[in-house]
N, C-alpha and C positions, 0 to 999 in steps of 0.2 A: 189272243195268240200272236197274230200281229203285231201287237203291240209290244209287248217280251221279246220277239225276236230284235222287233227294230232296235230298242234301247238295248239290248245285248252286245249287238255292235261297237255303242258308243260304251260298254261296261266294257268292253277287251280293248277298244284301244287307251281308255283312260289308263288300265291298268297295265298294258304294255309300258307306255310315257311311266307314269308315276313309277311301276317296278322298278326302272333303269334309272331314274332319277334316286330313290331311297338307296338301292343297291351302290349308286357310284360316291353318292354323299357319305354313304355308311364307308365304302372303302378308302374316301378320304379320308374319314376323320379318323378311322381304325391307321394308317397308313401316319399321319399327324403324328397322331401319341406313338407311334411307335419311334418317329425319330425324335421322337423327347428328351432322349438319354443325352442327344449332342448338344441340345442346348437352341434358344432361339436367337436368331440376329446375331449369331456366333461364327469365326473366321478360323478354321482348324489347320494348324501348320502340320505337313506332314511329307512324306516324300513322292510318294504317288497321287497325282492328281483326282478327281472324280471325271467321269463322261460316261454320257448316257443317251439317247439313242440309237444305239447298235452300229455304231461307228468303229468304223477300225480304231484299235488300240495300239501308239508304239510303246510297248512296253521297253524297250531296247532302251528309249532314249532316258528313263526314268531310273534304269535298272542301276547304274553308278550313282544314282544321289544318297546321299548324305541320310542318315537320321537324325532329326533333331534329338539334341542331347540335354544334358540337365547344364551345361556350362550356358549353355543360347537360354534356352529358359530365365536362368538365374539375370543372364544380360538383357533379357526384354524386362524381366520383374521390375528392373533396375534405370531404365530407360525408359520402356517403353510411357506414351502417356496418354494417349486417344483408348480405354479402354475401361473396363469395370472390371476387370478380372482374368488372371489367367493362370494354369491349371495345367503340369504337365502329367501325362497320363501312359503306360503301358500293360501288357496284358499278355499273360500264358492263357493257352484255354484247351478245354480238353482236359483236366487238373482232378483229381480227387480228393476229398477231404477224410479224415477217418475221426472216430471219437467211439476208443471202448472196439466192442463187438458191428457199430454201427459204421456205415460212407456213404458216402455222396458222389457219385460222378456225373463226370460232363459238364465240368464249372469251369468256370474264367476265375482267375487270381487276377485281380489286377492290379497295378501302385499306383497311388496319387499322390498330388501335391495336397497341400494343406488347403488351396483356395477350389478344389475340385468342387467342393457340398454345394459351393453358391453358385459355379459354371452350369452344373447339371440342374440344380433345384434338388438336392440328395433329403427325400424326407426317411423320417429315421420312426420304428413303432417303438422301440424302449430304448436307452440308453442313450449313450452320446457318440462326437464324431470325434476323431483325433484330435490331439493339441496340438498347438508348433512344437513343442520338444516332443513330441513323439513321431512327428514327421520328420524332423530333420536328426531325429540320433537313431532313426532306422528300430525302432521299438518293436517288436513283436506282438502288438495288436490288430483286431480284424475288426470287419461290419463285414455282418451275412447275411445273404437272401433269405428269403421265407423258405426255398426249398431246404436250404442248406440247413436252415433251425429246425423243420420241421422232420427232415432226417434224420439226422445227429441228435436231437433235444427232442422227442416228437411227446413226453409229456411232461415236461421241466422248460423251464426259461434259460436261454443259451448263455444271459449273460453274467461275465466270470466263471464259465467253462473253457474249456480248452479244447483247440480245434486243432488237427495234426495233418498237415502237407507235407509229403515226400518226407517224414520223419523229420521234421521241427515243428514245434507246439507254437499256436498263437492265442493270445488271449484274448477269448470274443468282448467287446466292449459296447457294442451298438447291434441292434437286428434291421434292415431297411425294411419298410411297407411294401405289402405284397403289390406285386404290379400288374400279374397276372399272362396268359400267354399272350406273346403279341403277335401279328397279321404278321408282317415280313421278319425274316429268318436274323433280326435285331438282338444286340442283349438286352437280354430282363437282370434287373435286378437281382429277383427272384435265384440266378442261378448265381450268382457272382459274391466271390471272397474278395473287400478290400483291402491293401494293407501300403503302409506308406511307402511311396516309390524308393526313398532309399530302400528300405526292408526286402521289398522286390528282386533291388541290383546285389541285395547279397549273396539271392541264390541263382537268379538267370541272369546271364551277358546280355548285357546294354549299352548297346554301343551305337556308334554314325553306322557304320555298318555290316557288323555280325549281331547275331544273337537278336532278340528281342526290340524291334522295333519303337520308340516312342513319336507322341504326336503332343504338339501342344495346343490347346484350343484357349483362343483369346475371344471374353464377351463383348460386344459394342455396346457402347454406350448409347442412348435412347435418345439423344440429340443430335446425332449423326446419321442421316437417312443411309441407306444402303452401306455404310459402314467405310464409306471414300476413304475420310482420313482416316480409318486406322487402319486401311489396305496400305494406305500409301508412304504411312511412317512404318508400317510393320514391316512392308518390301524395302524401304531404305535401308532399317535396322539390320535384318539378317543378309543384305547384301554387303552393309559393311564389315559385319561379324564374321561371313564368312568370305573377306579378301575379294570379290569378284568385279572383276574391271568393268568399265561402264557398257561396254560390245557386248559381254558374254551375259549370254542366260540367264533368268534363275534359274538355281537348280533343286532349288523347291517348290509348293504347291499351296496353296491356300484355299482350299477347300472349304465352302459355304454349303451346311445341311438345307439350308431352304430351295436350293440347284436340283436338290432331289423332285421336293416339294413342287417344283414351278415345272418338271418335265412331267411329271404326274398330271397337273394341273391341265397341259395339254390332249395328253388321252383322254381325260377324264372328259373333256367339252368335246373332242371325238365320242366318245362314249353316249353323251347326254344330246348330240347330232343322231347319231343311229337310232334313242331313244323315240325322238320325233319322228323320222322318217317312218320305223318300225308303227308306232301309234297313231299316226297320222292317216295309215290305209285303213285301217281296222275303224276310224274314227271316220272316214269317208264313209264307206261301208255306211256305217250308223245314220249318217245323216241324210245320205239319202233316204235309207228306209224310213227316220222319222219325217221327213218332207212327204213319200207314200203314202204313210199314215196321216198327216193332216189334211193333203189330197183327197183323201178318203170322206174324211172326217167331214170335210167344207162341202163335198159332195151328198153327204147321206145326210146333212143337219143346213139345207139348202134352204129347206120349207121351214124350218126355223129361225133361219137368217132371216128373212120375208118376216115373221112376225112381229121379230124384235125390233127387225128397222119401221114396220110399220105400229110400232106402239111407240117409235120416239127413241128408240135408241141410235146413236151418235156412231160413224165410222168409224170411230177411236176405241167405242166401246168392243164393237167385233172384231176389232183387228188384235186391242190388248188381248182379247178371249180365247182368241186360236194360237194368240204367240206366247202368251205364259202357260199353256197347254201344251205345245211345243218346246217349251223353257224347261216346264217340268219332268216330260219324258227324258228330256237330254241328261236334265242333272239327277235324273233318279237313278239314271245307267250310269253315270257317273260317279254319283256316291257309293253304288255296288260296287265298282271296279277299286275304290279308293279302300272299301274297306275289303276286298280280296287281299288287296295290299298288306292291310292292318295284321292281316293275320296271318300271312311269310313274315312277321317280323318275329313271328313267334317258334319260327322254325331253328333248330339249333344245325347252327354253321359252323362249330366250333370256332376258333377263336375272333371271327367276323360278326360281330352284333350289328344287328341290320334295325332302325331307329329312322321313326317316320315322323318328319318335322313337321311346322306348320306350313314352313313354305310348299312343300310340294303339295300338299292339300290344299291349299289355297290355288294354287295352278292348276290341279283337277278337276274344282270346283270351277274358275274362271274360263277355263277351257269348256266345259260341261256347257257353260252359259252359254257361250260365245256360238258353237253348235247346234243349239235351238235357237237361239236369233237365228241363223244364216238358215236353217231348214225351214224356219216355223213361218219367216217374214213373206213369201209369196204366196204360201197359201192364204195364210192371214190378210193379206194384199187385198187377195182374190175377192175371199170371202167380206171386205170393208166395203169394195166398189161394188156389192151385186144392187142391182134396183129391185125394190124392195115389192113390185108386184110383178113382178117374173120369177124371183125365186121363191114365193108363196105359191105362185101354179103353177111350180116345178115338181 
């Protein structure tokens, strides 16, 4: 009974550490994929800057810029050269689709440029993606999310039907692959009507600034660490496009989705700080009790120590004896707490899948170890130096 209790300790603080560790890794990585849409090592032109920390916001000073339009777009395509691609992009949202007796609401319409599929990574389950001539002659073709085919089309295949926004038909040509819900409040795919950005300005104002806002996201090329030069040609380009003398401003933003990524990245190791702290009492706890218990243990098996040193056994031998004894309790209470863990992975969080690597089991395990070294080594000390005809007629 002593002995369950003591290793119990080191099974709740393992399991405290390891929780907060799977739990903060799973919300990374759920947190990752969710900004997947924007693209990686990607520089998103837009009007409104990003910030994050809870820092005051001046919105004031952002509220007169510009939207990037399809003329700047057309003059970076054309210019621009530090880059793999780039992609301008707007979006209605809130939108309903109808087909028949059937709809869909709560979608995004959005328009792209033709080089959008390769910015985002647009994987597609049947059909294809637009052509140049059907992005640039404003064509009335779509790509729909899984919800959208599986409402409108729920037992037929969507493509080469026809799908109807606000009363104009578009013709489905492509379905994207389900993406599923994501952790932050992000587009899915799932809910989203493509259709080519002209197509778009036919029906909603696109403009610098009424109506429907656009952003243009440009990819970095993989040779360019943190994307210098194509910050620094891209700020030249659109300052000279748009007139602004060498004093003033810019009056636009260049927005990197990994900024999200790297603020996160700081809570998160706050988060995996609280984790130790949190585990570390609960794992004291444990280790004294297992130190108790081999105190005990050196004590009641005295007159046995006395034997074995007096049949020839070696200080190394009784000391290994009490410490992999000690080694053991630590990491059995350990393994219990790791597989407490195992099985909150099993718990439905809805859209948060919670996913327990090797690393943190590995640091359960090493921590477990580490534990029973520090409890188990003084008793075991103890029990190396007794003289071997004293503790026989103990």
């Amino acid at each position: 009974m002593r002995t369950i209790l003591s290793f119990l300790g080191v099974t709740i603080g393992i399991f405290a550490i390891i929780s907060v560790f799977t739990l903060v890794d799973s919300l990374q990585r759920n947190i990752n994929n969710s900004l997947n849409f924007l693209g990686a090592d990607n520089i998103i032109l837009e009007k409104w800057p990003y910030q994050f920390g809870g820092k005051f916001y001046p919105w004031w000073k952002y509220y007169q810029r510009p939207n990037p339009d399809y003329e700047e777009f057309k003059y970076l395509q054309a210019n621009l050269v530090n880059h793999d691609g780039l992609a301008i992009y707007a979006y209605k949202s809130n939108i309903t689709a109808k087909q028949g007796s059937s709809s869909s609401s709560g979608l995004n319409m959005i328009g792209v440029s033709y080089g959008y599929k390769d910015i985002n990574d647009l994987q597609l389950q049947a059909g294809r993606y637009f052509s140049i001539q059907e992005t640039e002659s404003a064509t009335n073709v779509a790509l729909i999310g899984q919800r959208v085919a599986n409402e409108l089309y729920p037992f037929q295949s969507a493509l080469g039907k026809e799908v109807k926004v606000k009363g104009t038909k578009f013709r489905v040509i492509g379905v994207m692959e389900e993406e599923g819900e994501a952790l932050l409040d992000t587009p899915s795919n799932d809910d989203n009507i493509l259709i080519p950005y002209k197509t778009l300005s036919k029906f909603y104002l696109v403009s610098k600034h009424k109506g429907l806002g656009s952003s243009i996201n440009i990819k970095g090329m993989s040779n360019d660490p943190g994307q210098e030069r194509l910050e620094g040609e891209l700020t030249g380009l659109i300052r000279k496009k748009r007139g602004l003398k060498p004093k003033e401003d810019n009056n636009f933003a260049m927005n990197r989705p990994e900024a999200f990524a790297t603020f996160l990245s700081q809570v998160f190791n706050v988060l995996n700080i609280a984790g130790w702290i949190i585990g570390s009492f609960s794992i004291l706890v444990g280790g004294f009790g297992i130190a108790n218990i081999m105190f005990v243990s050196v004590r009641e098996r005295t007159n046995i120590i006395g034997i074995q040193k007096s049949l020839g056994a070696k200080n190394h031998f009784i000391l290994y004896q009490f410490l992999f004894e000690s080694i053991f309790l630590s990491l059995f209470g350990g393994m219990f707490g790791i597989l407490l863990v195992y099985l909150l992975t099993f718990m439905d969080l809805g859209s948060l899948e919670l996913i327990m690597n090797l690393k943190n089991i590995l640091i359960g395990l090493i921590v477990s170890v580490v534990i029973g070294v520090i409890s188990g080594i003084i008793p075991a000390g103890l029990a190396a130096k007794m003289d071997p005809v004293i503790a026989i007629r103990s």
